[in-house]
C-alpha positions, -999 to +999 in steps of 0.1 A: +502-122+760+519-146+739+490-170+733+473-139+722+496-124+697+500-163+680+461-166+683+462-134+663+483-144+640+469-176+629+438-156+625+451-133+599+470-161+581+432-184+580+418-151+565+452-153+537+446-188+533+410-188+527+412-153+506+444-171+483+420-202+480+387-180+469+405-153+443+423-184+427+385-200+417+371-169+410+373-129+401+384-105+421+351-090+421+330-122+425+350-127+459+328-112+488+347-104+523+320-126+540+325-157+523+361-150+529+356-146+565+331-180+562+357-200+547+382-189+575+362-198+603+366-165+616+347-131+630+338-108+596+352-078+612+389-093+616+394-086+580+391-050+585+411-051+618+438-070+600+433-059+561+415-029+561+391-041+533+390-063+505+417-044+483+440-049+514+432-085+519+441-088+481+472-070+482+486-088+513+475-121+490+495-107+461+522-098+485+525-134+498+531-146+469+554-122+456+576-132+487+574-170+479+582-161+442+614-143+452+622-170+478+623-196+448+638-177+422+669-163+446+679-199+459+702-215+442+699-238+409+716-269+398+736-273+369+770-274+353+760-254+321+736-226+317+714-252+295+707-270+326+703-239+347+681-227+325+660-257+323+664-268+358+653-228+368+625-238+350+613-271+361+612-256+393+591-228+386+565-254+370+567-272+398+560-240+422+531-233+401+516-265+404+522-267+440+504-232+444+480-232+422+455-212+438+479-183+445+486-187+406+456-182+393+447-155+418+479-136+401+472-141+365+428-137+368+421-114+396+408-092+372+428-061+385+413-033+360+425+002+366+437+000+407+472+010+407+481-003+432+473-035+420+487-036+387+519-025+401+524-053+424+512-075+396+537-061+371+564-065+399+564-100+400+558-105+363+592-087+362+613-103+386+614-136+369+626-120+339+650-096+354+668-125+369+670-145+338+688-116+328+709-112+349+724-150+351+730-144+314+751-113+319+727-083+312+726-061+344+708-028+353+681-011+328+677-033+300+676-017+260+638-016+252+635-045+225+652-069+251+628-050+280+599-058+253+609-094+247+609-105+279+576-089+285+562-109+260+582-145+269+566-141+307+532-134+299+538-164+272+549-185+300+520-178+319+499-187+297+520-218+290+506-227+328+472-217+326+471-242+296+487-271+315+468-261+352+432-257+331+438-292+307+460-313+330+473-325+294+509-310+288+530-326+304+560-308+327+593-315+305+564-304+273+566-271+291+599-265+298+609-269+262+587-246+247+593-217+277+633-224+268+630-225+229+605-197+231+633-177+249+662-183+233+641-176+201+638-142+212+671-134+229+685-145+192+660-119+176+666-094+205+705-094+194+692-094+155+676-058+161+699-041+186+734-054+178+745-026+204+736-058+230+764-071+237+768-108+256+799-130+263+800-156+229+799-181+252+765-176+267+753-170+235+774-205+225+751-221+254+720-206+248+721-219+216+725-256+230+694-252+247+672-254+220+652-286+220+645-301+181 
């Protein structure tokens, strides 16, 4: 029984592997459940034993990763000063990225369209980064909607950031991680420019501020 619940399980996780590797080269709708199934070395109709279909093979991809994500950003990071917390959070979230690169890019270009369930997972983890930038720098629950917008925008900057570096090989890691942390305090400093309501301890703002790269 045991032999057969592992086999089992390493079946599923060749058809995760194989799925992660094929959505990160290509769309979402260019993907085929054969070739999936191909790739894994395994029998076609395990994805629908194990998945359901194609959508559910994609959304236990996205959940994987989602679960790796969180496992990175919760653990702890390095650093006497919120500068180098901020840069060392960073650096490490480059380096994830280009450790997992297929995962990555099956995120940012599955070409999701309309499914809800999808874009809801997708927006999830675009969020989570964010909302724990936040909350190291003091601001918890619901945040105001200029600092919500913001930090929309610095994440999907950031991913683009990567995309850049993962398509050119060019940039170079420490390139990246000053922009992302000049691009953010740039707009935490506009953030508190619009709403002064915001309110942040002067010496997080004092650090922030000693973060900027010139």
């Amino acid at each position: 029984m045991t032999s057969n619940v592992g086999a089992t399980a390493d079946r599923r996780r060749l058809l995760l592997e194989a799925a992660r590797q094929l959505f990160g080269t290509r769309s979402y709708d260019d993907v085929t459940t054969t070739e999936i199934a191909k790739k894994a070395g395994v029998s076609y109709g395990l994805i629908a034993h194990h998945f359901g279909n194609k959508r559910g093979l994609y959304l236990a991809v996205m959940d994987d990763i989602r679960n790796e994500l969180a496992a990175e950003q919760d653990s702890p990071v390095e650093g006497e000063t919120l500068t180098e917390q901020l840069h060392n959070a960073l650096r490490r979230h480059v380096d994830y990225i280009d450790s997992h690169r297929s995962g990555f890019l099956a995120l940012l270009r599955g070409d999701l369209g309309a499914d809800p369930g999808m874009r809801a997972m997708f927006d999830e983890l675009r969020w989570s980064g964010a909302s724990r930038i936040l909350h190291r720098i003091g601001v918890h629950g619901e945040p105001p909607p200029v600092l919500r917008a913001a930090m929309r925008s610095w994440v999907a900057q950031f991913d683009e950031l990567m995309l850049d570096r993962l398509d050119h090989g060019d940039t170079s890691v420490d390139t990246i991680v000053a922009l992302a942390a000049n691009a953010l305090i740039a707009a935490l400093g506009t953030v508190l420019s619009l709403d002064q309501n915001i309110e942040l301890d002067p010496e997080v703002l004092a650090q922030l501020g000693s973060c900027q790269v010139t």
